[in-house]
MIMAR-45616 format. One record per residue (C-alpha): chain; residue in three letters; z negated, y negated, x; residue number from 1. Coordinates in Angstrom, 1 decimal, decimal comma, always signed. Layout:
N
- cadena residuo Z Y X num
- A Ala Z Y X NUM
...
This chain:
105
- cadena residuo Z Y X num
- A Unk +79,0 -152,7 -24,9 1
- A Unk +81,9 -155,0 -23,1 2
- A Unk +85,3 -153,8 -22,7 3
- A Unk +86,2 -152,8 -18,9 4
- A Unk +89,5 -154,1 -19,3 5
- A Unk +91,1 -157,1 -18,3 6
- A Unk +93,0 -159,1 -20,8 7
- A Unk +95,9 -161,7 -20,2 8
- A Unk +96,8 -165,1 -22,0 9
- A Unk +100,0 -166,5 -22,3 10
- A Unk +101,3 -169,5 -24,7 11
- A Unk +104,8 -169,1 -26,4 12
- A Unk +106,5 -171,4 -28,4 13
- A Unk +107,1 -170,4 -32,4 14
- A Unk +110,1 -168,8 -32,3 15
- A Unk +109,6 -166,9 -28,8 16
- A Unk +106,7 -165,2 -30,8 17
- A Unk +109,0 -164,5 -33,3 18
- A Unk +110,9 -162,9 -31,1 19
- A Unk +108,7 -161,0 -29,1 20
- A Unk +107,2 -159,8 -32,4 21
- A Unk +110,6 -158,9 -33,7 22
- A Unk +111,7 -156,8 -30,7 23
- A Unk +108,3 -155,2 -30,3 24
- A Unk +108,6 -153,8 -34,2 25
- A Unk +112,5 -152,8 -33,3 26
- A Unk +110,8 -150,6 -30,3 27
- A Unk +107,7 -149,3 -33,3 28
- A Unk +105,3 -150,2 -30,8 29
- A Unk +102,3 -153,0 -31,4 30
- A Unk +102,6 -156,4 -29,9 31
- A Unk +100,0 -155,6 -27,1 32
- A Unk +101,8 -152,2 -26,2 33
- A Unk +105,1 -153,8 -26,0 34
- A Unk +104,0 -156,5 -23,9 35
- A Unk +102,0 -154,2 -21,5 36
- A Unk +105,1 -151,8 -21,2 37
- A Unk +107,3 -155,2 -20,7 38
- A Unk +105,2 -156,5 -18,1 39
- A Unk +104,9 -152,9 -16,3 40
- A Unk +108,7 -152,8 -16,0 41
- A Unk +108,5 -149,5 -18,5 42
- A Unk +111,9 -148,7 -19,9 43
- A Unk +111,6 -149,5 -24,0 44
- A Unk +114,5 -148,2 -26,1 45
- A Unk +113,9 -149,3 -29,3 46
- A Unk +113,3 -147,1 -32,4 47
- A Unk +117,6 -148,4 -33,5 48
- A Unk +118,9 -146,8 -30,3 49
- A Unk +116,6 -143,2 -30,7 50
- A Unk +118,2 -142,9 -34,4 51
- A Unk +121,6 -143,8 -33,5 52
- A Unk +121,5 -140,5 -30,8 53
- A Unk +120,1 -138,7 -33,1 54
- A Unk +123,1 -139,3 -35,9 55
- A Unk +125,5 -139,4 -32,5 56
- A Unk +123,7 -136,0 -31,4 57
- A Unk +123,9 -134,2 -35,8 58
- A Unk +128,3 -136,0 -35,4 59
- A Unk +128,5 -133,5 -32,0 60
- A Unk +126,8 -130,4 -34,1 61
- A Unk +129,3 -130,9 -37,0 62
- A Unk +132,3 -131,3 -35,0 63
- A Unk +131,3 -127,7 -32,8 64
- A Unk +130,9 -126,1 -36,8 65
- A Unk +134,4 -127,3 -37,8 66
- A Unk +135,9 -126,3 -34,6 67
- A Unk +134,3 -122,9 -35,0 68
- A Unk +136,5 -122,6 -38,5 69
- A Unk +138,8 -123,7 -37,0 70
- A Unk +138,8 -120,8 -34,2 71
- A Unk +138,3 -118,4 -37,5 72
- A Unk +141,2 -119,5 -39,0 73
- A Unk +143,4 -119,1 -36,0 74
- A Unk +142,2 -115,5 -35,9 75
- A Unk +142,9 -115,1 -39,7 76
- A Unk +146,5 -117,1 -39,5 77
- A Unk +149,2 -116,9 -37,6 78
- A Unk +151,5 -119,1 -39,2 79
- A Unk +149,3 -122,9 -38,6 80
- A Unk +148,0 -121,4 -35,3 81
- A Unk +149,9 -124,3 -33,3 82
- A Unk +147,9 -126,9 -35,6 83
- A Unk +144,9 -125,5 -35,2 84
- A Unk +145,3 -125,0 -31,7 85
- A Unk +146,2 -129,0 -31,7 86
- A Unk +143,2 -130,0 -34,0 87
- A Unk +140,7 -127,4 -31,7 88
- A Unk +141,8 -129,8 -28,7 89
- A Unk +140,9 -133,3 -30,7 90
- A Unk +137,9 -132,0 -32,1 91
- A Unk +137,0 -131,0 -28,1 92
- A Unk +137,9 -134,3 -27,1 93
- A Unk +136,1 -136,0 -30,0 94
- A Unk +132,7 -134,0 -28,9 95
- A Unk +133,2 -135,8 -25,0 96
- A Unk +133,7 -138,9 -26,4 97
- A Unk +130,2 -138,7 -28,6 98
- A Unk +128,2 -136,9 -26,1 99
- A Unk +129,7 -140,0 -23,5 100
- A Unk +128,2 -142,4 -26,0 101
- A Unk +124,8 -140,9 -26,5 102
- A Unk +123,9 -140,4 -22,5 103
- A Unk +125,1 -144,9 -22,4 104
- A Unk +122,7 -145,2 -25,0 105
């Protein structure tokens, strides 16, 4: 039984193919798919980008557990309460600056 569906030609030189290929396996997606999203205008973010939020997004979790020591130790010591204080503020404005990367990415 033929196939309902239309199918498109194009010619490409060696190393276009190359890179067409290449960026389709960045995005995990087969040659056809990543053409047909391409030519659809559909957003691809490739598989590199998805893992590097992810890493960004497990950085932002660690940085909220060692401010929340932090905050314990503040309660547990008075004397390095200033320096805690201080670190409590970088590790806040280290947690803006990673989720600011993830939402460019």
């Amino acid at each position: 039984m033929p196939s309902k569906k239309k199918v498109i030609k194009t010619y490409v030189s060696e190393e276009e193919y190359q890179s067409i290929c290449t960026s389709a396996e960045q995005c995990s997606l087969s040659l056809s798919a990543f053409a047909k999203a391409v030519c659809l205008g559909h957003e691809i973010k490739s598989s590199t980008d998805q893992q590097t939020r992810r890493e960004l997004l497990k950085l932002n979790g660690d940085q909220g557990r060692l401010g929340g020591l932090l905050k314990m130790l503040i309660l547990d010591d008075d004397d390095n309460r200033k320096a805690a204080e201080r670190l409590l503020r970088e590790i806040g404005q280290t947690q803006r600056q990673i989720v600011k990367k993830v939402r460019s990415i």
